[in-house]
C-alpha positions in Angstrom: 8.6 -37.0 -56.3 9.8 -40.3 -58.0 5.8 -41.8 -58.2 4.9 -38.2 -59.4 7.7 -38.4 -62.0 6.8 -42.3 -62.7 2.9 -41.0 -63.5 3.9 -38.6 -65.9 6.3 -40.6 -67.7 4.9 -43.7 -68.2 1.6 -45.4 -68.4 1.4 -47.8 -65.8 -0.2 -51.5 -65.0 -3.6 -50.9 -63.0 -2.0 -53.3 -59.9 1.4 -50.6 -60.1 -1.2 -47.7 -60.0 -3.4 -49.4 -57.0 -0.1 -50.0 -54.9 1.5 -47.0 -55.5 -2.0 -44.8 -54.4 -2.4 -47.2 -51.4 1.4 -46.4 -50.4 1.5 -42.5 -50.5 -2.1 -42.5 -48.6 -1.0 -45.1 -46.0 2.1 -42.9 -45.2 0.1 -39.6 -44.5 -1.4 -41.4 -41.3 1.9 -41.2 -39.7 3.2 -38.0 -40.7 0.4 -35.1 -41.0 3.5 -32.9 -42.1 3.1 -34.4 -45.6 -0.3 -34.3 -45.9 -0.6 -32.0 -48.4 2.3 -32.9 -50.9 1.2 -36.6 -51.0 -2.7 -35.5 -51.5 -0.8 -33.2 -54.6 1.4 -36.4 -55.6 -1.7 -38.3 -55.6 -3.7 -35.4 -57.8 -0.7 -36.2 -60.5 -0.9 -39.7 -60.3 -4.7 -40.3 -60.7 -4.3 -37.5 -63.4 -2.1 -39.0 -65.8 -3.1 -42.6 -65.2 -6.3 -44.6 -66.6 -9.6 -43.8 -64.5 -10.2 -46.6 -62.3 -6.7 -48.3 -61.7 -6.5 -47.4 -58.3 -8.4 -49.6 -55.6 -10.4 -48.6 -52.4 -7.2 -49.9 -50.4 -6.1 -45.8 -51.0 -9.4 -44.0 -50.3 -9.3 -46.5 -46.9 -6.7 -44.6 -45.9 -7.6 -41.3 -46.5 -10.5 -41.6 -44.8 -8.8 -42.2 -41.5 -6.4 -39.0 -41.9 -7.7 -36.1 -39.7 -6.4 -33.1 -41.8 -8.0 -34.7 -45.5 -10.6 -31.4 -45.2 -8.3 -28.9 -45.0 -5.2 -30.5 -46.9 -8.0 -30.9 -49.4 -8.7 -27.2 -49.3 -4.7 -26.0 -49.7 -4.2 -27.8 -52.5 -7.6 -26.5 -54.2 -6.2 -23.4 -53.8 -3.5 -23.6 -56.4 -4.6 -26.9 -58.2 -7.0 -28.8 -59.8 -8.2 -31.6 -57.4 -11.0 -32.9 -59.3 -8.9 -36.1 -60.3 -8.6 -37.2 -56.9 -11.8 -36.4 -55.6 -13.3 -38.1 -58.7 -11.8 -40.9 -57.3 -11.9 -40.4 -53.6 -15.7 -39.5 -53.0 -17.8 -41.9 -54.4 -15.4 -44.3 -51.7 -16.0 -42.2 -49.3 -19.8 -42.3 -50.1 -20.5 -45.5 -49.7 -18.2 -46.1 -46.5 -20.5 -43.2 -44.9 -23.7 -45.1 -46.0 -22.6 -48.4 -46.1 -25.2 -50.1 -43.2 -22.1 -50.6 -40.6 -20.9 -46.6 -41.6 -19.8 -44.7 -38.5 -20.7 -41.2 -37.4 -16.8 -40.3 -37.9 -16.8 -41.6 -41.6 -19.7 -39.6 -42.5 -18.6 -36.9 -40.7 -15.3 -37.4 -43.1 -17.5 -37.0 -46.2 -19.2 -33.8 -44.8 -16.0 -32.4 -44.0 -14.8 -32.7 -47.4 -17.7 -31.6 -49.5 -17.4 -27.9 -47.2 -13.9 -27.9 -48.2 -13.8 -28.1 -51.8 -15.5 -26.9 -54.9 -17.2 -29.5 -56.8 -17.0 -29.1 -60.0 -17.0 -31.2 -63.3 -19.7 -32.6 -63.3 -18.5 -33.6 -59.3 -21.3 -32.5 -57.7 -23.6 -34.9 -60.0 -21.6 -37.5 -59.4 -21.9 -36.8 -55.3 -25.4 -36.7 -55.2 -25.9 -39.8 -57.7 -23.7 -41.9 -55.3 -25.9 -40.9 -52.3 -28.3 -42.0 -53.9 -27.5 -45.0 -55.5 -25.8 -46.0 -52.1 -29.6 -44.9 -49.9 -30.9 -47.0 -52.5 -29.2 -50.1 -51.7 -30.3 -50.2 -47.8 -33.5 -52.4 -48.6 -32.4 -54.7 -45.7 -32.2 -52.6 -42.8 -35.6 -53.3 -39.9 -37.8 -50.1 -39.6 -35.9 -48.8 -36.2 -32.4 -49.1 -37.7 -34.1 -47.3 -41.2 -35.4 -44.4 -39.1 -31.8 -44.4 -37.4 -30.1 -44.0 -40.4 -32.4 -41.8 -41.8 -31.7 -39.5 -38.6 -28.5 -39.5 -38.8 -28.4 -39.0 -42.7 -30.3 -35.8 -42.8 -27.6 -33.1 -42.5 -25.5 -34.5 -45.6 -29.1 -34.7 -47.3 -29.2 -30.8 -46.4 -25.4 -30.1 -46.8 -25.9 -31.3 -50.5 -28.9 -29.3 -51.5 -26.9 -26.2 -50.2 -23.7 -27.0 -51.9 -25.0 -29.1 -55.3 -28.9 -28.5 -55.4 -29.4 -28.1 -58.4 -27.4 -31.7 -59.4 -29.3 -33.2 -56.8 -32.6 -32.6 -58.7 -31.5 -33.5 -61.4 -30.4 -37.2 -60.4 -33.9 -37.2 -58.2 -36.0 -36.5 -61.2 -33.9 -39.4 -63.3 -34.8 -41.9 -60.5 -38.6 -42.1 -60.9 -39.2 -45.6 -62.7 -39.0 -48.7 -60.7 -41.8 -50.2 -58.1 -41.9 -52.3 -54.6 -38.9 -51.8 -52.8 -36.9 -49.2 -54.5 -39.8 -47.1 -54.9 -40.4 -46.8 -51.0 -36.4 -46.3 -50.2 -36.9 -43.5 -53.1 -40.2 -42.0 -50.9 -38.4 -42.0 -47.8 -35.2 -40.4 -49.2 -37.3 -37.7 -50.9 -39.0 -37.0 -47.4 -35.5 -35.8 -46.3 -35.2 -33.2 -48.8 -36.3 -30.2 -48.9 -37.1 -30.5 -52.5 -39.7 -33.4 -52.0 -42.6 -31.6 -53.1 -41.5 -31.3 -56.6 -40.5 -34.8 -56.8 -43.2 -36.8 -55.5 -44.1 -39.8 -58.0 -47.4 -39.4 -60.2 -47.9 -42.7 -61.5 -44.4 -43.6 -63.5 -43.0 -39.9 -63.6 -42.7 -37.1 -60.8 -44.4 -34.0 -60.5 -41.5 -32.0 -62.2 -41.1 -34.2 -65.3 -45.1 -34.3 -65.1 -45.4 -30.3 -65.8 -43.5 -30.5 -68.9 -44.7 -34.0 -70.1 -45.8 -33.9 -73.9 -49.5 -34.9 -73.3 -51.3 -31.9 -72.2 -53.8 -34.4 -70.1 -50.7 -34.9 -67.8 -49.7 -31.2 -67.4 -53.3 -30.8 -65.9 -52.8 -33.6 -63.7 -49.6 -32.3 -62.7 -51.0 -28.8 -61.6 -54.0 -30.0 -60.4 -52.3 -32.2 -57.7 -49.8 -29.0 -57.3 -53.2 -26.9 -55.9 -53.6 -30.3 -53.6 -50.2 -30.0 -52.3 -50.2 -26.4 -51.5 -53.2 -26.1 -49.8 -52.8 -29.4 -47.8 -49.1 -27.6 -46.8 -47.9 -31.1 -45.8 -44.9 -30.5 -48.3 -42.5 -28.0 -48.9 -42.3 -26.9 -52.0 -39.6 -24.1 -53.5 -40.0 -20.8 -54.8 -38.0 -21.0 -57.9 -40.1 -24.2 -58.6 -43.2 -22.8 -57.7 -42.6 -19.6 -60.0 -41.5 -22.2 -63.4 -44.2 -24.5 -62.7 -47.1 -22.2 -63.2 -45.6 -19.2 -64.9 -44.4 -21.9 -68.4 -48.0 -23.6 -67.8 -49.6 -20.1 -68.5 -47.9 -19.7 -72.0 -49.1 -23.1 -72.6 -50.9 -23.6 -75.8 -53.7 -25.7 -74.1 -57.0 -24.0 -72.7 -57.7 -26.8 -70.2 -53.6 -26.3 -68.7 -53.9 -22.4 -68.7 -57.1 -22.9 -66.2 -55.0 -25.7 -63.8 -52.0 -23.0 -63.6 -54.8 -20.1 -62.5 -56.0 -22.3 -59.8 -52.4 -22.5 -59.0 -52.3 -18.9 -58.5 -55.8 -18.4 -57.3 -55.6 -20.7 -54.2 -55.1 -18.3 -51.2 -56.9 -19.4 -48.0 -57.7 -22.9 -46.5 -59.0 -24.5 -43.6 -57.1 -27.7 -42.3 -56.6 -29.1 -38.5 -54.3 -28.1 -36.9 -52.2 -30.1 -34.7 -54.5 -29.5 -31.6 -57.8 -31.0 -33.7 -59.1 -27.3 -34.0 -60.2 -25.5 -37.3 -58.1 -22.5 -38.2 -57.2 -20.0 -41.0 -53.7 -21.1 -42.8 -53.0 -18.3 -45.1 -51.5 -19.4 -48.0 -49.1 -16.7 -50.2 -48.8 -19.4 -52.7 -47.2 -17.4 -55.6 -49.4 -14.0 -55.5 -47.0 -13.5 -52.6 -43.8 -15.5 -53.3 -43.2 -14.5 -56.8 -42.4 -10.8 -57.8 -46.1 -9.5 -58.4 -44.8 -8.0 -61.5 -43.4 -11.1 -62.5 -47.3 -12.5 -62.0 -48.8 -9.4 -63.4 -46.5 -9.7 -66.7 -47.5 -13.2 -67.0 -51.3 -12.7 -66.9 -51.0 -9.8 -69.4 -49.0 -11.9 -71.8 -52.1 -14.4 -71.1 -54.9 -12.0 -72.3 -52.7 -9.9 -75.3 -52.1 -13.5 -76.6 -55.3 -15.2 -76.8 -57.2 -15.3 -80.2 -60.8 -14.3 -79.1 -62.1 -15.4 -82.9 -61.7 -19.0 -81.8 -62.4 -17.9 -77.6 -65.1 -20.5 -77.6 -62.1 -23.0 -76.8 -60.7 -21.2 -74.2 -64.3 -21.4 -72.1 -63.6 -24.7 -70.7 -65.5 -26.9 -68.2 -63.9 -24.9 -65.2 -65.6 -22.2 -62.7 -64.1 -19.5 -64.5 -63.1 -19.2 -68.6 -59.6 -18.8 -68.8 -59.5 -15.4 -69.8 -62.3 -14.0 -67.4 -60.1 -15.6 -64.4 -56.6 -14.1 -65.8 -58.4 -10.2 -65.4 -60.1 -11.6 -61.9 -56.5 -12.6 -60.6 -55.3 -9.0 -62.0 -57.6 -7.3 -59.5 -56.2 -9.3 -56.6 -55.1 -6.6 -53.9 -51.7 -8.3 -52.9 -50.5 -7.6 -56.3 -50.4 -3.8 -55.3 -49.2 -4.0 -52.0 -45.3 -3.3 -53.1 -45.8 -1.5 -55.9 -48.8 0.6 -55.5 -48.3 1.7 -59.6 -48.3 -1.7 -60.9 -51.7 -2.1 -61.2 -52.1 1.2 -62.6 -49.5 0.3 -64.9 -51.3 -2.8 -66.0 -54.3 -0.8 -66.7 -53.1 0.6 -69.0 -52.0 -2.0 -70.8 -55.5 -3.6 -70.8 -56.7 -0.4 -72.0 -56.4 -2.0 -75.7 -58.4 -5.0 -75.0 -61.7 -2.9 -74.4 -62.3 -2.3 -77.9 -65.1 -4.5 -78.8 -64.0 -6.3 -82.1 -66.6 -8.4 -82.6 -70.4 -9.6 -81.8 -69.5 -13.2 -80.9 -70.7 -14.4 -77.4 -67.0 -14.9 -76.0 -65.9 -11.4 -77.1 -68.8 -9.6 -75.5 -68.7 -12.1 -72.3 -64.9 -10.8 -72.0 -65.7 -7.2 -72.5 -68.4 -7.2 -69.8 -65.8 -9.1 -67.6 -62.9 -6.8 -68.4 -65.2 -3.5 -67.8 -66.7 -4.5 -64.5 -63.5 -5.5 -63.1 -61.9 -3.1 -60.5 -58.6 -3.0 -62.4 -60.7 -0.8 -64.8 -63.0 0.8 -62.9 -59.9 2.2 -60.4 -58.9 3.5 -64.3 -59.2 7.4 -64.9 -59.9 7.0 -68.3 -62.5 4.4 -67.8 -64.0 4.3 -64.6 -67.9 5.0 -66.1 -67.3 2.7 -68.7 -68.8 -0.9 -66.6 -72.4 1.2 -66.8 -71.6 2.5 -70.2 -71.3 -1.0 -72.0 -74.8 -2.5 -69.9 -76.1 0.1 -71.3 -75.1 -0.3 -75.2 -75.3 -4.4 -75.0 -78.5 -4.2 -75.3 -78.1 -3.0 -78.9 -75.7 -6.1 -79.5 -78.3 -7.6 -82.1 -78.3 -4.4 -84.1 -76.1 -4.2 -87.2 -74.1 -1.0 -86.3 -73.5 -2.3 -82.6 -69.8 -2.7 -82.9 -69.1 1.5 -84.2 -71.7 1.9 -81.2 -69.8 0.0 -78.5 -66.8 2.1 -79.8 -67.9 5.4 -79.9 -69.5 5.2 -76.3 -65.7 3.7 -75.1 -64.3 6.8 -77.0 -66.9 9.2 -75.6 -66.2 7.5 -72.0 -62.1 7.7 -72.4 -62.8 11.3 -73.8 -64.7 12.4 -70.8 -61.9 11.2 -68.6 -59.4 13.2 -70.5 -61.1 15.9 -69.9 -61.1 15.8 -66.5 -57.6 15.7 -66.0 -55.3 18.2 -64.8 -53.0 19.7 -67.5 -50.0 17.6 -66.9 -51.8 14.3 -66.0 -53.8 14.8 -69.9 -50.7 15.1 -71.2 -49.1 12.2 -70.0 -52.5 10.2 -70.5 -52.7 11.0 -74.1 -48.8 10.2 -74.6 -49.2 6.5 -72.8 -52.7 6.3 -74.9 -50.8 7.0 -77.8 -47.9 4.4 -77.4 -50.2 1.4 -76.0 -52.8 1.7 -78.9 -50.1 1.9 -81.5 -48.1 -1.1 -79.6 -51.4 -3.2 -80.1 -52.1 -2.1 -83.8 -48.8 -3.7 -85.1 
């Protein structure tokens, strides 16, 4: 009560505030009774004093008291620790990974990081410490590194459950540096789960490389993503995987648009398998991992947004132009298989991109592609239309091609109606009507 009082009242001298921490912590390893009053007389103390007056003598201490976890955890309960552990944890980080660190010290830290909420910026702090503190074990041989590395592993897992995403953030600050930091950093990113995303590419990693400013290192970035995928050497997550490609496709360069398709076109592989054979590895990749109308939205946006006066850009040095592989990927099959309307849906609204708008080489190259592709021809309105437009494209040098091209899509569309039930016309003309007016504006 009286050093509680004290750090309220008064500022004190640094040496006062290091003594008086190392006092009430030394005096809970003999009475566990107590333990949870003196962590709450050290919460006030640490509050109200300057940052960084207190010593390790204190954190010493409570590292060695067996109910820290869950006198941690009562106090939490009803007040604001964050002083304290702002003090405690980074102490108790590098005792745990210091090269002499116990299994009971880290087992201290672990405990702790279950027991309270890390907030404030903590949880950055936490996984900044780890790894500043991995960082610093350059000297260990290549037996006691694996050792380490062993026995490391679950608080590398405990923290991407509990602070994930500040642990990528302080893995994608740490990608400068060479020789030896560079390997610790390699071998500490093979512990996490997250490794995939940041592997070094040249001076950055593979996350910062996806949104870097030059467009030439985008591609890069996704073309090494397709590498790593279908080698499936690397785990890679699904919230990753879905921003990676899905902000490359609303990128403004052709050459990036193609890298994310291949992204989402890679599907089957062969590699060895452990046993030297051949054999299939399906991969999902993110036709399977991502909502498919999350995918299907995507590539829509893709093809509604492109400027088909200035397509000749867009049909870059790849297997497929951009725009032809966006409506290939829109007939993939999976994308149907838990929604059996979504593709129906998404006919529809590619229904508007059939109008032929002008004679250049890219606009009639998309139309055949769009028209032959099963998306469309699975369409009521349009399923004759593929034959249709062979048909009239052999008429594209004539002046009066383009009213042609349109009639026969009208006449096609019209035909459909008419075939229709009743109810189905009606609700045909009344999508017609809103899609066409949506793409007018």
């Amino acid at each position: 009560m009286v050093v509680c009082q004290l750090a309220v009242a008064v500022p004190m001298e640094a040496g006062l505030v290091d003594a008086l921490a190392a006092h009430v912590a030394r005096s809970l390893l003999g009475d566990p009774v107590l333990v949870q009053e003196g962590l709450g007389c050290l919460v006030v103390l640490l509050q109200n004093q300057k940052e960084g007056s207190a010593g390790p003598r204190a954190a010493v201490s409570l590292g060695a008291v067996p109910a820290l976890a869950s006198g941690l955890r009562a106090v939490a309960a009803a007040h604001d620790v964050a002083p304290l552990l702002r003090y405690l944890l980074p102490h108790l980080v590098r005792a745990a990974l210091s090269g002499s660190g116990e299994e009971d010290q880290l087992a201290v830290l672990e405990s702790v990081l279950e027991a309270v909420p890390l907030t404030g910026g903590l949880d950055r702090t936490v996984a900044r410490c780890v790894l500043s503190a991995y960082l610093g074990q350059a000297h260990l041989s290549p037996d006691a590194a694996a050792a380490f590395d062993r026995r490391l592993l679950p608080l590398v897992r405990l923290l991407e459950s509990r602070c994930g995403a500040a642990l990528d953030a302080v893995l994608a600050a740490h990608v400068t540096g060479g020789g030896e930091q560079r390997s610790l950093y390699h071998r500490f990113l093979c512990l996490s789960l997250s490794r995939g995303k940041h592997q070094l590419l040249g001076d950055s990693s593979l996350l910062l490389s996806l949104k870097h400013h030059q467009p030439s290192v985008r591609e890069a970035a996704l073309q090494h993503l397709v590498g790593v995928i279908t080698s499936a050497q690397v785990s890679l997550d699904e919230v990753f995987l879905k921003d990676a490609v899905m902000e490359r496709l609303k990128d403004d360069v052709p050459e990036v648009v193609t890298s994310a398709l291949k992204v989402l076109e890679v599907s089957v592989v062969d590699r060895p398998s452990p046993s030297g054979s051949l054999q299939l590895v399906l991969l999902q990749v993110l036709l399977d991992v991502l909502d498919p109308e999350d995918v299907v939205l995507s590539l829509l946006a893709l093809l509604h947004s492109a400027d088909l006066s200035v397509a000749e850009s867009w049909s870059v040095n790849a297997p497929l132009p951009v725009l032809t592989e966006a409506v290939r990927l829109l007939s993939d099959p999976r994308l149907g298989q838990t929604d059996a309307e979504l593709l129906q849906r998404a006919g529809w609204r590619l229904l508007p991109l059939l109008v032929v708008s002008s004679c250049s080489s890219s606009q009639l190259l998309f139309a055949s592609c769009l028209a032959h592709s099963s998306i469309v021809a699975r369409h009521p309105l349009t399923a004759n239309w593929a034959p249709e437009l062979d048909e009239v494209m052999k008429r594209s040098s004539e002046p009066d091609f383009l009213g042609l091209a349109n009639e026969r899509l009208v006449a096609v569309m019209s035909a459909g109606l008419l075939s229709m039930e009743l109810f189905s016309r009606r609700d045909a003309v009344s999508r017609l009507t809103s899609y066409y007016s949506g793409f007018s504006k």
